[in-house]
C-alpha positions in Angstrom: 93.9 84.4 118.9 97.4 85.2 117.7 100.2 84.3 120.6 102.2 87.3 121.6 105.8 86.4 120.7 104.7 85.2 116.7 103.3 88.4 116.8 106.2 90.6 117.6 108.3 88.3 115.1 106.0 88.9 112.3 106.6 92.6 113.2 110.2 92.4 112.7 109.7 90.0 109.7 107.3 92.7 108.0 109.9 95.5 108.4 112.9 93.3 107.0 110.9 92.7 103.9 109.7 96.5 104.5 113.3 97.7 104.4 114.3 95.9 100.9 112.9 98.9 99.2 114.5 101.8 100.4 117.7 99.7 100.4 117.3 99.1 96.6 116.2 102.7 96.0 119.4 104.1 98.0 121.2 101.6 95.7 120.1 102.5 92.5 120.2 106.6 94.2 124.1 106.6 94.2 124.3 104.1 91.3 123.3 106.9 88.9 125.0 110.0 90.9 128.1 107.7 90.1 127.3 107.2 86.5 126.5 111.2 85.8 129.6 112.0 87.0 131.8 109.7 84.7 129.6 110.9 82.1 129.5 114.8 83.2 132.1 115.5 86.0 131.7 119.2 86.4 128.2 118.7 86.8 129.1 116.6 90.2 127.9 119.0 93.1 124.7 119.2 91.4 123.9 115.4 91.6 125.1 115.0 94.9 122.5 117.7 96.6 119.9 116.0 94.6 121.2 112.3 95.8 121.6 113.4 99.4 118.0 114.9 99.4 116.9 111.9 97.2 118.5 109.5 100.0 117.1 111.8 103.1 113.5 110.9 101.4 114.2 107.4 101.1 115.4 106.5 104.3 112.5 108.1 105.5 110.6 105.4 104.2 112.7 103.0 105.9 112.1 104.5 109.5 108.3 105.1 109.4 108.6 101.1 108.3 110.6 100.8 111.9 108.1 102.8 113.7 105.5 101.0 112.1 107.0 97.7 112.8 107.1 98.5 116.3 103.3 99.8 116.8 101.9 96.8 115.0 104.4 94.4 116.8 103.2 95.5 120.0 99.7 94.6 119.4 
């Protein structure tokens, strides 16, 4: 039997490796929004609804991993 307080740890420890992801992906997101528009300026509005829906999606990722940090943590 696991003790309850290395449990709720590991939680937290799973959704701080969990999070790594949708920190890179929002990263590499603007990374490239930034890069088209030093290549293609007039096409800058278009990027930037496509990166904010991009980074909507990716952060999504990054709360179901809070959510899901907190169910299993509990248990």
């Amino acid at each position: 039997m696991i003790p309850l307080e290395l449990t709720g740890s590991l939680g937290i420890v799973g959704y701080g490796l969990g999070a790594i992801g949708p920190g890179i992906g929002v990263g590499l997101i603007f990374a490239a929004v930034i890069e088209g528009t030093a290549r293609q300026p007039e096409a800058r509005g278009a990027m930037l609804s496509t990166a904010f829906l991009g980074f909507a999606l990716t952060e999504a990722l990054a709360i179901i991993g809070i959510a899901l940090a907190f169910v299993f943590g509990g248990l």
